[in-house]
C-alpha positions in Angstrom: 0.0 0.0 0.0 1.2 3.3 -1.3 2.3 5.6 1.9 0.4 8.8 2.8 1.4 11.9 1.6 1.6 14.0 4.6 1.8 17.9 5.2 5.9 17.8 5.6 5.7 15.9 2.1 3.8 19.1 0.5 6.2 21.4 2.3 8.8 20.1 0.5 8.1 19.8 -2.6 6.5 23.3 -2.9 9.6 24.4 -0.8 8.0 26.4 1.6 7.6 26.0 5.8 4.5 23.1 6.9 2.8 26.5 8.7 2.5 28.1 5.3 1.2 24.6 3.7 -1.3 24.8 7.0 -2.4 28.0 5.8 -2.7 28.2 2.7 -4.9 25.1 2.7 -7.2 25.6 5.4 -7.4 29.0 4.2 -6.4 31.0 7.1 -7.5 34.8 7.5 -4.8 35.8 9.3 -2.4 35.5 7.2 -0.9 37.4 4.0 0.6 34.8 2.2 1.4 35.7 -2.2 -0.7 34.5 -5.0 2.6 33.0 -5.9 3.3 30.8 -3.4 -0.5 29.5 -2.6 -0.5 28.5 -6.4 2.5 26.7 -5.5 1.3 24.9 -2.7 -1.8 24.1 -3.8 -0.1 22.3 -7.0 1.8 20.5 -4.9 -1.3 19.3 -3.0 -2.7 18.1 -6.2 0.4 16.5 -7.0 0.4 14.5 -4.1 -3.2 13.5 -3.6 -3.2 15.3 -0.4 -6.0 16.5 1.7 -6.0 17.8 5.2 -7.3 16.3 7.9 -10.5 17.8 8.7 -9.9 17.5 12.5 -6.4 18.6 12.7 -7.7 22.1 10.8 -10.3 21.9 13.5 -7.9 22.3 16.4 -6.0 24.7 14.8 -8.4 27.1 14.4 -10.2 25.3 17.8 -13.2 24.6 15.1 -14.7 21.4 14.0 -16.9 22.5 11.5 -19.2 19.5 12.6 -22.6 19.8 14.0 -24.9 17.4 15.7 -28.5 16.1 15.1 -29.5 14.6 18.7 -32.6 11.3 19.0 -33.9 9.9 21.6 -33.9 6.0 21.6 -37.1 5.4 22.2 -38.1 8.3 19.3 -38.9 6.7 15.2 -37.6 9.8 14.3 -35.3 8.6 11.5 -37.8 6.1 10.0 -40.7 8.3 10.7 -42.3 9.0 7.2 -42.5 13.0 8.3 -39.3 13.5 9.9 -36.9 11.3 7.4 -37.4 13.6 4.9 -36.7 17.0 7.6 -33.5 15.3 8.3 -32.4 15.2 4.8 -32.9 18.5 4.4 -30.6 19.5 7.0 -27.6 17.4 5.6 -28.0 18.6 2.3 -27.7 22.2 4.2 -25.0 20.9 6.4 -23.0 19.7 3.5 -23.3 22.5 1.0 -22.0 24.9 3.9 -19.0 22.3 4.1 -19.8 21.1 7.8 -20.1 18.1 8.8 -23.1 16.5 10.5 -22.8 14.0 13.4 -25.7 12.1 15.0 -25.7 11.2 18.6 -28.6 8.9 20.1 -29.5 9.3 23.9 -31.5 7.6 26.5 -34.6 9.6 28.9 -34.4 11.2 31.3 -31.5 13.4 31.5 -29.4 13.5 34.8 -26.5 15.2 34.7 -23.3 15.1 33.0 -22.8 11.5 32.4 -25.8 11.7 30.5 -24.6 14.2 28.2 -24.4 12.9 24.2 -20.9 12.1 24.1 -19.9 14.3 21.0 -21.0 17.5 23.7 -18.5 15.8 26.1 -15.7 15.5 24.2 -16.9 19.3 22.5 -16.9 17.8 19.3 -20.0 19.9 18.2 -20.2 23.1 17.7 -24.3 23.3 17.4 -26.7 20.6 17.9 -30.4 20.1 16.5 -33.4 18.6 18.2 -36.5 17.3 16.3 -39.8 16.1 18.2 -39.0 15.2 21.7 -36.7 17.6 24.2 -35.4 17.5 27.5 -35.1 20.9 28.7 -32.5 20.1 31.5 -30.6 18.9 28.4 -30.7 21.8 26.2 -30.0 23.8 29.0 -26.5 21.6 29.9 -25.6 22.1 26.6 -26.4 26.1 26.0 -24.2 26.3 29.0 -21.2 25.5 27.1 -21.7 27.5 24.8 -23.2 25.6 21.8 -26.2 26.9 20.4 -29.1 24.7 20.2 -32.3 24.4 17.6 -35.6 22.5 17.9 -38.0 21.5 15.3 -41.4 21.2 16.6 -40.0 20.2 20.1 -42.2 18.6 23.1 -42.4 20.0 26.2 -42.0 23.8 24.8 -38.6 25.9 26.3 -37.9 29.2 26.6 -34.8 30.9 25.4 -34.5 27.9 22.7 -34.5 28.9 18.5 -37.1 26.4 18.0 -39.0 26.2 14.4 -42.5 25.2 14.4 -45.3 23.9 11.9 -47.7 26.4 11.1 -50.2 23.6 12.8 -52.7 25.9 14.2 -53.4 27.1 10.8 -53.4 23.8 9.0 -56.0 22.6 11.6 -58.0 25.4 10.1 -57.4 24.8 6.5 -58.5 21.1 7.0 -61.9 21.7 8.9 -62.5 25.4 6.7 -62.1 23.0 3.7 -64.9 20.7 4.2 -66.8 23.2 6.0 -66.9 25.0 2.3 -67.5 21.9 1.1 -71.3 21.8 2.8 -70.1 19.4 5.7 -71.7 20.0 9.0 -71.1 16.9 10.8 -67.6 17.2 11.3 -65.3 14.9 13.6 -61.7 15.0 14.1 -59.4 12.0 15.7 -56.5 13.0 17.3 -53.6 11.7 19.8 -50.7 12.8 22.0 -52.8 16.3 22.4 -50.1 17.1 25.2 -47.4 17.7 22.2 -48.1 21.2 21.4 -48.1 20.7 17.6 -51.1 18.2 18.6 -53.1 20.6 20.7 -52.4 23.1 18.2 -54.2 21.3 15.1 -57.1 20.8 17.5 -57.2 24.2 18.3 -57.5 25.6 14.7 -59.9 22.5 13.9 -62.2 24.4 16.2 -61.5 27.9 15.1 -63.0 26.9 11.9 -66.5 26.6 13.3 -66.1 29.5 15.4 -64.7 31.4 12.2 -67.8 30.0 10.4 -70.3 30.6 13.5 -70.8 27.0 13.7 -72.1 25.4 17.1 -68.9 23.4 18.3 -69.3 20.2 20.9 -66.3 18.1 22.0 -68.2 15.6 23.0 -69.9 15.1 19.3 -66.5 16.5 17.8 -63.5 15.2 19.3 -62.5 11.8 19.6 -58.9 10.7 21.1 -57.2 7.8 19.4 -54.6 5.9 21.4 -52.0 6.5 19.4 -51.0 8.4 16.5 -50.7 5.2 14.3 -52.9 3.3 11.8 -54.0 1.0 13.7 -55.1 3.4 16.5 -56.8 5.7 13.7 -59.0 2.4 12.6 -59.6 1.7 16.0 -61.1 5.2 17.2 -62.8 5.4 13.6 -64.5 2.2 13.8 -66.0 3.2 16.9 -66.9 6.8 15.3 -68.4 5.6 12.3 -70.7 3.8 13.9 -72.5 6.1 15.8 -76.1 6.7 14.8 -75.7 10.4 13.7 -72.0 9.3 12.1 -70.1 12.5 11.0 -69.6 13.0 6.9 -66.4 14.4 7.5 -63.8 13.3 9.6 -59.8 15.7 10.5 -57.1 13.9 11.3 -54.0 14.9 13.5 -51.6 12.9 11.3 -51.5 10.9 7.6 -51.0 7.3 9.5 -54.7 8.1 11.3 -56.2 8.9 8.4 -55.1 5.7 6.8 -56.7 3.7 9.5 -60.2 6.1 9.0 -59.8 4.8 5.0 -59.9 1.5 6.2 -62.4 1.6 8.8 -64.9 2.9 6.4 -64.3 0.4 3.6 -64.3 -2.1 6.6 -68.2 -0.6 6.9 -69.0 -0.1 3.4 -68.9 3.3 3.5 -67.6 4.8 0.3 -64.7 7.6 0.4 -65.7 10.1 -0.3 -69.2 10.2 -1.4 -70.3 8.7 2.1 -67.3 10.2 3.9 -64.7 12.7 3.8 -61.1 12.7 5.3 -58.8 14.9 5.1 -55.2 14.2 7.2 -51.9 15.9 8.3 -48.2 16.0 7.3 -48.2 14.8 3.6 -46.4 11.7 4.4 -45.7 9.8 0.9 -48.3 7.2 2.1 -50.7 10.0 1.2 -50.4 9.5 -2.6 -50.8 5.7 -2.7 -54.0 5.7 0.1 -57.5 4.5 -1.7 -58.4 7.0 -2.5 -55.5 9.2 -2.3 -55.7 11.4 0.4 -56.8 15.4 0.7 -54.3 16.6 3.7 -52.5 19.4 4.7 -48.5 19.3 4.6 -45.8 21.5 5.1 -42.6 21.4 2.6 -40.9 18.7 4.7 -37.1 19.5 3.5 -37.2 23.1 3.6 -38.3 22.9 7.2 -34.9 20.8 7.6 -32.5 23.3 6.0 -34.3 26.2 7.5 -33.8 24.6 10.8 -29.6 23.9 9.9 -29.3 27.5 8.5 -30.5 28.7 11.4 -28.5 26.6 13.4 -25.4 27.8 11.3 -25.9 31.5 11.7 -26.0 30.5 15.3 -22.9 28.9 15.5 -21.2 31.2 13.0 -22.4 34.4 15.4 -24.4 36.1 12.2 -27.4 36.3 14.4 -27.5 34.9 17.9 -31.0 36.5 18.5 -33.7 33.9 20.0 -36.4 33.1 17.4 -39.4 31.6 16.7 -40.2 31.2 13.5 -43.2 29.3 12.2 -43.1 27.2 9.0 -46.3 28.0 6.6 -48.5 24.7 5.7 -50.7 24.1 2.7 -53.9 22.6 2.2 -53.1 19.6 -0.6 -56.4 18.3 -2.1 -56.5 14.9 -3.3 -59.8 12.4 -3.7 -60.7 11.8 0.2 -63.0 14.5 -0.2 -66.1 15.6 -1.7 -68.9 18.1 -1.4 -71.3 16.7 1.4 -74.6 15.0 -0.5 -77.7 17.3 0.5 
């Protein structure tokens, strides 16, 4: 095996000091080096093959350049059909502003130091990212060392956190506004986990609708809680809905995986979607285009919300703007055949 070309070999045969090499290729500001000789050097970098260790430019500039994307264990987040695509989004960010992303898994609850994601230990991040589920305890540990933190529609909420969130109080309203207008008046919605504040949020603008169209609104004939935000929860609570006597002719849903199950639950009771029933769901999960029929819901543009969430991260750790922010992500209402006007 061919030996490595190192930084004394490039020294030499550009015939200039390994500082300057060091220099010139991790282009340092604080130095005035000639045109001439960084043409030099880099020519004899290209000669050799040789690249510089990311890390050792790291520690000679005490940067890393990496940043870190932090799960829980017991989180889906990287399978889940929502949140896969948000992470891509913030590694094609991370890599097109040449840093490198690192991902770290740890366990609940937080307790102290030892519990600390090892790459904040060993201060091998210089910003990390949340998604879904935080502990604040944690975030706090690690704003205390000085590395800047972002969540993306985080669980429990923290203050003094730049946090980017789904615009889901308006999306609840789009969905229920949209069969509202069309002529539905027995409206349901099934929801779950309505202590997550993107949850309580979509239920909130599901009943802003009425009030927006001076509708009478009744939890008890409107809202029904599913056990879980999954398929088979949605068929569950849906079954169960669908069978009352005055059964509604439009049903919300908090997620795309609940409204599956309500698909299936009404063809389970020969109900057709959607001349019988309408559905409409949340988060515009690919399932949503292959459903029978496919299905109306309201989504947000998944790997924007990613990059977004890395830039801002970025101008965190890069001190462009160290301001605490909030900033909500608009939604879209995405109509597909789950829906229908109500039959008079």
């Amino acid at each position: 095996m061919a030996k490595k070309p190192t930084i004394k070999d490039v020294a030499s045969r550009a015939g200039v000091s390994t500082a300057t090499v060091s220099f010139v290729l991790n282009k340092h500001p604080g130095e005035v080096i000639s045109e001439g000789v960084k043409k030099k050097v880099w020519a004899a970098a290209r000669a050799l093959d040789y690249h510089p260790s990311a890390t050792a430019a790291g520690l000679a500039r005490k940067r890393t350049r990496n940043v870190a994307i932090i799960f829980y264990k017991d989180e889906d987040t990287i399978s889940n059909q929502f949140y896969s695509f948000v992470i891509q989004g913030a590694i094609k960010e991370a890599i097109e502003k040449h840093y490198n992303l690192l991902f770290s898994y740890m366990n609940e609850p937080y307790r102290g130091y030892a519990d600390l994601p090892k790459i904040i230990q060993e201060k091998n991040a210089e910003g990390a990212l949340f998604m879904r589920m935080v502990s604040p305890q944690l975030v706090r540990a690690i704003q205390a060392r000085g590395i800047p933190v972002v969540a993306i529609d985080h669980y429990p909420p923290i203050k003094n956190v730049n946090s980017l969130q789904i615009d889901n109080r308006t999306g609840g309203m789009l969905a229920a506004q949209h069969l509202i207008e069309f002529g539905h008046r027995r409206l349901a919605m099934i929801y779950a986990a309505q202590e997550r504040p993107s949850i309580a949020e979509r239920v909130e603008g599901f009943q802003a609708a009425f009030e927006k169209h001076e509708l009478p609104f009744s939890g008890r004939s409107s809202l029904f809680e599913a056990r879980s935000l999954t398929f088979d929860a949605g068929h569950e609570s849906a079954l169960g809905v669908l069978r009352r006597q005055r059964r509604p002719t439009g049903i919300c849903c908090a997620n795309d995986e609940v409204a599956a199950g309500v698909l299936r639950a009404a063809h389970q009771l020969g109900l057709s979607v959607p001349a019988d029933l309408s559905v409409v769901g949340f988060d515009d999960i690919t399932m949503a285009n292959y459903t029978d029929p496919p299905l109306t819901t309201v989504g947000v543009v998944k790997e924007y919300l990613g990059r977004r969430a890395m830039t801002r991260l970025l101008e965190l750790v890069e001190g462009i703007d160290s301001e605490i922010k909030r900033e909500l992500v608009p939604v879209r209402l995405i109509v597909r055949g789950s829906t229908a006007h109500a039959r008079q």
